[in-house]
N, C-alpha and C positions, 0 to 999 in steps of 0.2 A: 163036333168039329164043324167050321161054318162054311158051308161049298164057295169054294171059291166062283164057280159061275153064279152062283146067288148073291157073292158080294160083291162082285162085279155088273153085274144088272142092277142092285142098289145105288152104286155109285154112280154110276151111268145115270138111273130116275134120279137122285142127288142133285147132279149136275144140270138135266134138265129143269129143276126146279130152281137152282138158284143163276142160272143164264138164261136168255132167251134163243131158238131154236136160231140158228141161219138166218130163213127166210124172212124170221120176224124183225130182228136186224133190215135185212134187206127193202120189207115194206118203208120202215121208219125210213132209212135210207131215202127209197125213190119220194116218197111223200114229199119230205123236208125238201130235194133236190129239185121235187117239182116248183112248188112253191119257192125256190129259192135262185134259181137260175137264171130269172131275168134280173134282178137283185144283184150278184155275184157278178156279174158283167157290167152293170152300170155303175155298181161301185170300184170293181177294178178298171174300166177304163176311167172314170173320173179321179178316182186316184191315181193313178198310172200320169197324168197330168199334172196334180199337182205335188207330185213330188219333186218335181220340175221348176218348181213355183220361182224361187231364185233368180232364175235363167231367165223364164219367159216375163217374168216383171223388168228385170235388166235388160233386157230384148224389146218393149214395147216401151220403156221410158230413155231408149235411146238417144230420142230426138233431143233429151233435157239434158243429156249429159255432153262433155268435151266441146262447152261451149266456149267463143270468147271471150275470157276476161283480160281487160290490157291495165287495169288499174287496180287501186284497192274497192274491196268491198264496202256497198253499203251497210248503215246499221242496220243490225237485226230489227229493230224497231220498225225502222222505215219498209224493212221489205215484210214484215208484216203488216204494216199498215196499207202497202199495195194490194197485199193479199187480201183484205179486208176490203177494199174497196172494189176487188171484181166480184164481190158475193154479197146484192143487198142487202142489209140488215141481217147479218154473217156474224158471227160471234168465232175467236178464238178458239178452238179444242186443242191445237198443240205445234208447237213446232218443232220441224226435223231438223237436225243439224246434217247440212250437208256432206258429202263423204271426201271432196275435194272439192279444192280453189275452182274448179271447173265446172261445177255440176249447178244445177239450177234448184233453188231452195224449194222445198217444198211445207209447205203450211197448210194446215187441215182445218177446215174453216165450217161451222154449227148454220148449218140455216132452217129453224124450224125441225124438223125431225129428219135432215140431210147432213149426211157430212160428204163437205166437197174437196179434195186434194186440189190446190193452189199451186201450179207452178210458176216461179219470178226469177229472172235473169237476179244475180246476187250482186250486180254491180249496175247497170241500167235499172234495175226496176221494170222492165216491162213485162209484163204478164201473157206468158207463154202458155200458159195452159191451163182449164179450170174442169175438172173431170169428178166425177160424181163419183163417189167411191165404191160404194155399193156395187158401180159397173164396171167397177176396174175387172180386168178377165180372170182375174187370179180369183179375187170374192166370188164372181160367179160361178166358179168352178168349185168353190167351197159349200155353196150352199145346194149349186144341184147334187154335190157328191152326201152331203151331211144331211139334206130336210127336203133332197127335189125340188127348190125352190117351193118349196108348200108350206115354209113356217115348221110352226110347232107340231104341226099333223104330221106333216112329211120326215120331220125328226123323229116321234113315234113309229112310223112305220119303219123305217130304215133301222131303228133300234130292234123292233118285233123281225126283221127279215135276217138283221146280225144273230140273234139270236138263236133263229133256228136253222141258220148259217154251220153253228156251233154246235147244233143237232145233228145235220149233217154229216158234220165232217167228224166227228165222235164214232157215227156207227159207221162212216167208211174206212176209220181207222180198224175199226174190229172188222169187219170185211176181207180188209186186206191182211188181215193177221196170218203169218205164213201157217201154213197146214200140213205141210210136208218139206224136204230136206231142201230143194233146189229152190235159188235164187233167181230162177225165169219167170218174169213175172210180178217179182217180188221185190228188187232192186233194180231190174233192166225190162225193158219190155219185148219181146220173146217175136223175133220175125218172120219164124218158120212153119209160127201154128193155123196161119190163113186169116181172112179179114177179122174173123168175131174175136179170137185169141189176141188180137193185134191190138183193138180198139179196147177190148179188156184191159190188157194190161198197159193200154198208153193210161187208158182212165185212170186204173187204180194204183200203178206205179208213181205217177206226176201227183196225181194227190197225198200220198205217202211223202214227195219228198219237199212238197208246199205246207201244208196241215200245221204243222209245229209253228211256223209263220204265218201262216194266215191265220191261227189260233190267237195270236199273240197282237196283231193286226186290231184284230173284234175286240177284243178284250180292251187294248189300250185306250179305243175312240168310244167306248162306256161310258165314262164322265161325263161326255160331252153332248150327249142324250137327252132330252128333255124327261125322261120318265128316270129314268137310273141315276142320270146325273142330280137329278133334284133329289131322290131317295138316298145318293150319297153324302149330299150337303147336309141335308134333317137330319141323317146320322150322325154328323159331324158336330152338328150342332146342339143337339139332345147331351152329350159329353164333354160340351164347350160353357162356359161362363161366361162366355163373349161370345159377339157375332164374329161369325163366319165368314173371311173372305177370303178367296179363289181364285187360281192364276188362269181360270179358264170358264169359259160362258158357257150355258147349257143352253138345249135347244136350239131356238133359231138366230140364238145372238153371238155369230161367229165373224162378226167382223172389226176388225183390232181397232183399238184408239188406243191413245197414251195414256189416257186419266186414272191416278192410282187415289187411294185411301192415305188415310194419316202413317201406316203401316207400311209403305210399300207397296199393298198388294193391288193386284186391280180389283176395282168395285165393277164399272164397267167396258164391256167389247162390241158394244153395239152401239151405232151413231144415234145420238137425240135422246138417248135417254140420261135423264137427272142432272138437264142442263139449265133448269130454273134458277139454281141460285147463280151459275154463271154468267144468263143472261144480263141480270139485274147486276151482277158486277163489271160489265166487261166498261160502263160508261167511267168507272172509277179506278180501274188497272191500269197506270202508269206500263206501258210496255218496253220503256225504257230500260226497265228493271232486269230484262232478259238479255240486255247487252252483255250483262254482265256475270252472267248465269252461263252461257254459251261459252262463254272462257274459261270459266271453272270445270265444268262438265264437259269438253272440248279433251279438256286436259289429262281425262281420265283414261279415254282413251276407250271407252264401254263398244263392244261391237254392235255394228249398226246394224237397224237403223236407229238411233237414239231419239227421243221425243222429249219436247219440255210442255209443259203445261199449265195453265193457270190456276190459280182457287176455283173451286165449285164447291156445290151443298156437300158434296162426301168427301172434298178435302179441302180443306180452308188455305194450305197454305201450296206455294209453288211445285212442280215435282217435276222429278224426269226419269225418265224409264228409258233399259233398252229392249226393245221390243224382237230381237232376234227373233230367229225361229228353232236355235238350238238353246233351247230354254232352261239347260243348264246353267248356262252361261249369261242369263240375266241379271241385270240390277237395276233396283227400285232407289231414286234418292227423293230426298224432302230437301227445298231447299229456299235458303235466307233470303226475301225478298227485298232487304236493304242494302246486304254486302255478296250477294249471291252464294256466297259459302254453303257448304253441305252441313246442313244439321243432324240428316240421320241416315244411315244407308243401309238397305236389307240386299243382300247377295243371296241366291239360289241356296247355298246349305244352311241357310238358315232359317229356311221356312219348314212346316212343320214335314213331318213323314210321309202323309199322304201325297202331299204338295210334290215334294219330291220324285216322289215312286210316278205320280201324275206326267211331272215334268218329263221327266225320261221315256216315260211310254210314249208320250205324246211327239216329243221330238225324234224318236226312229221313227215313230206312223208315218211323220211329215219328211220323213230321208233326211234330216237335217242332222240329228248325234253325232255322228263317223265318216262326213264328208261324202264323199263321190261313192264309196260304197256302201253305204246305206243306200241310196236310192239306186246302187244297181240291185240288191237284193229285194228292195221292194219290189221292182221292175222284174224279177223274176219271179219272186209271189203271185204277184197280180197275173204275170201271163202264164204263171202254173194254173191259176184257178180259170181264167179265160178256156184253155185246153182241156181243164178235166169238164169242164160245161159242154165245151162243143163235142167232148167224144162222150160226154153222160147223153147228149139230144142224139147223138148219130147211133149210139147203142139203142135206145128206147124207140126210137124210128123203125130200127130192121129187127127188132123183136117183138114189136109189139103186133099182138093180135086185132085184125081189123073189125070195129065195132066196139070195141074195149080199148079204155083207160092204158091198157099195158103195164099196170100193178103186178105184182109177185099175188100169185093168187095164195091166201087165207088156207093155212091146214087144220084141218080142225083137231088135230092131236098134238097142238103144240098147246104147251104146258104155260102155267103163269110166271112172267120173268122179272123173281126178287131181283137179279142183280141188276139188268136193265131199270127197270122199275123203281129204285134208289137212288140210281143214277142220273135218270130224268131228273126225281120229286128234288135232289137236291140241285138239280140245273134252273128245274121249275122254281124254286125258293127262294136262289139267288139271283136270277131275272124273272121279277115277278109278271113281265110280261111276255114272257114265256109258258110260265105258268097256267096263267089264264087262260094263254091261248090251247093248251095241250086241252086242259079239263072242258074246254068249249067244242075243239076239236071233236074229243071223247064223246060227250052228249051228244052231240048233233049227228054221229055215225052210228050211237046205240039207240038215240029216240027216234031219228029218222031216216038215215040212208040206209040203216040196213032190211028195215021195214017196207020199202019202193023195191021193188022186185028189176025194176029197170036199169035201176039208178045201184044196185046190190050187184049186178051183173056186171055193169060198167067198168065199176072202181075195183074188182074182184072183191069184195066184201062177203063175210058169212054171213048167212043170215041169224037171223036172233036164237033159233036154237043151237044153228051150230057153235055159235059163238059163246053158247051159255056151257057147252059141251067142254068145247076149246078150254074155259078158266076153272 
């Protein structure tokens, strides 16, 4: 008969074998949070901004709206061709149809590798404003939230910091996994247990009830990555018979234009690029032709902002897009340059699955899906993770030991951890720069920090035999 205390110590060694201990959790934990804190703040306050985005572009383009008009409007034509004349040697990218009789037209005008927003009283013509778009505040607030203003490097890194974001907040959820019956602590944060109790469970309770949304956060603004996002396109494209085009730009090219493909979809979101055949045609584009374009597409009624656009090298023929930001709700038209008629029109359920699933994540990221509550929920996420940051640095401040790192120190009789360990390699697998970064990590702590006697004391590290002990 098999002693119940012997199978019981079995299961137990079991258990250690296919979990990892506490504390080993807890290292991963502080690691990742070290590394990841100044990250987690700069990207929730920068987002926390531009979920706003609506507001604060409606708020600074004030001056162009509720303006006088006492007659009819001039043609489209004409108020592009103003527009074109306050931007030397300016090329057409697209025109906005106004949102009322009141508002001042806006025209996006190619200068070289510039695009400049154009704005022109709709009935004078006189040219109220000509603003570099790139500087609009709302872009800027995209690209230091998406790339730090650093281009394609700064998109990489902010990918590599989402990532182990992701890390993070994985082993605080097993952290926080209740342990025993009472919900102090565990749903509510506990007032009576004195400052360390307090600061604990503000930390671990607010991360608990953010985690599921900020999981979902990380995840959605993926695509739009320069490393993941291009490894989902290749993928895409490997099982495609056709090229591949995408309602959304990877890397450092997050700033919108109208210019779609013969499909619909857009080719590209960034100003100046693939505007060679454009250039060479803008001397032979009748722009008369969008008089009448604007009444057809007017008509439709597409939520704004709506964009028309001319032929270029990736689409020959007219188009107009509406460029919302609840991107469900977009449509791509192709349209008749002779009769202005719609030739062909792609609407959001008709683009492929990905596309879709894409759209949707991307527009809750942006608060735009569900109105006003979406970005109150955002706005809670982000300042969930803001507080679980400032009470992660006020914990690690009043425990840590002076002279040392203030890491969970290394026990050497913790076991190797299959389950964690699976966990990772398939987290590492599917962000492959993740991956790398762990297995980098790894070597550089086994070949060399834990070998410096100094630097092994610091970070509480075992040294090499302990460690060889430890697995």
């Amino acid at each position: 008969m098999t002693d119940p205390v012997s199978l019981a110590g079995n299961e137990s060694e079991s258990l250690r074998r296919r979990w990892p201990s506490r504390r080993t959790v807890w290292r991963w934990h502080f690691y990742s949070g070290l590394l990841c804190i100044p990250f987690v703040l700069w990207l929730s306050l920068t987002g926390t901004i531009y979920l706003f985005k609506p507001q604060i572009d409606a708020w600074l383009d004030r001056g162009y709206d509720n303006l006088q008009v006492s007659g009819s409007p001039a043609s489209v034509s004409a108020q592009i061709g103003a527009a074109l004349a306050a931007v030397p040697h300016g090329t057409l990218d697209a025109y906005e149809l106004p949102v009322d009789a009141h508002s001042a037209v806006r025209v996006l005008v190619n200068q070289g590798q510039e695009l400049f927003r154009v704005h022109v009283h709709p009935q004078t013509l006189k040219v109220l404003g000509v603003v570099n778009d790139e500087g609009r505040f709302s872009n800027v607030i995209l690209h230091l939230h998406g790339e730090l203003m650093l281009g394609d490097g700064g998109s990489i890194t902010v990918e590599l910091a989402a990532s182990w974001i992701i890390v993070m907040l994985i082993s605080g959820l097993f952290l926080w996994w209740p342990r025993n019956a009472g919900i102090g602590g565990i749903l509510y944060p506990r007032l009576n247990g004195g400052r360390r109790v307090f600061w604990r469970d503000l930390h671990a309770v607010t991360g608990f009830h953010v985690s599921m949304f900020a999981l979902f956060l990380l995840v959605s603004g993926l695509p739009w990555t320069k490393s993941w996002g291009n490894l989902l396109k290749q993928a895409r494209q490997l099982s495609s018979e056709t090229t591949v085009h995408q309602d959304w730009p990877t890397g450092s090219g997050n700033a919108g234009t109208a210019r779609a493909d013969d499909d619909g979809t857009t080719i590209n979101e960034h100003a100046g690029h693939g505007m060679a055949m454009a250039d060479t045609l803008t001397a032979a584009i009748d722009y008369r032709v969008i008089d009448r374009m604007v009444i057809t597409v007017g008509a439709l009624g597409l939520p704004p902002p709506v964009r028309i656009a001319p032929p270029s090298a990736n689409a020959p023929q007219w188009t107009a897009r509406s460029d919302t930001q609840n991107r469900p709700r977009r449509s791509n038209l192709v349209l008749d340059a002779d009769t202005g008629e719609v030739l062909s029109r792609t609407d959001f359920p008709a683009r492929p699955l990905i596309d879709r699933i894409v759209g949707y994540g991307v527009a809750a990221h942006e608060g735009q899906l569900f109105g006003w509550f979406n970005q109150a929920l955002g706005v809670f996420t982000t300042s969930g993770l803001i507080l679980v940051s400032i009470s992660a640095v006020v914990m690690w401040w009043r425990r840590r030991t002076i002279g040392t790192l203030g890491a969970p120190v290394a026990q050497e009789s913790t076991r190797f951890a299959i389950g964690f360990f699976v966990l990772m390699t398939l987290l590492g697998t599917v962000l492959p720069l993740l991956g790398l970064s762990m297995i980098t990590v790894w070597l550089v702590e086994r070949l060399i920090l834990r070998r410096i006697a100094p630097v092994r004391e610091f970070l509480g590290l075992p040294s090499v035999a302990e460690g060889q002990q430890a697995t």
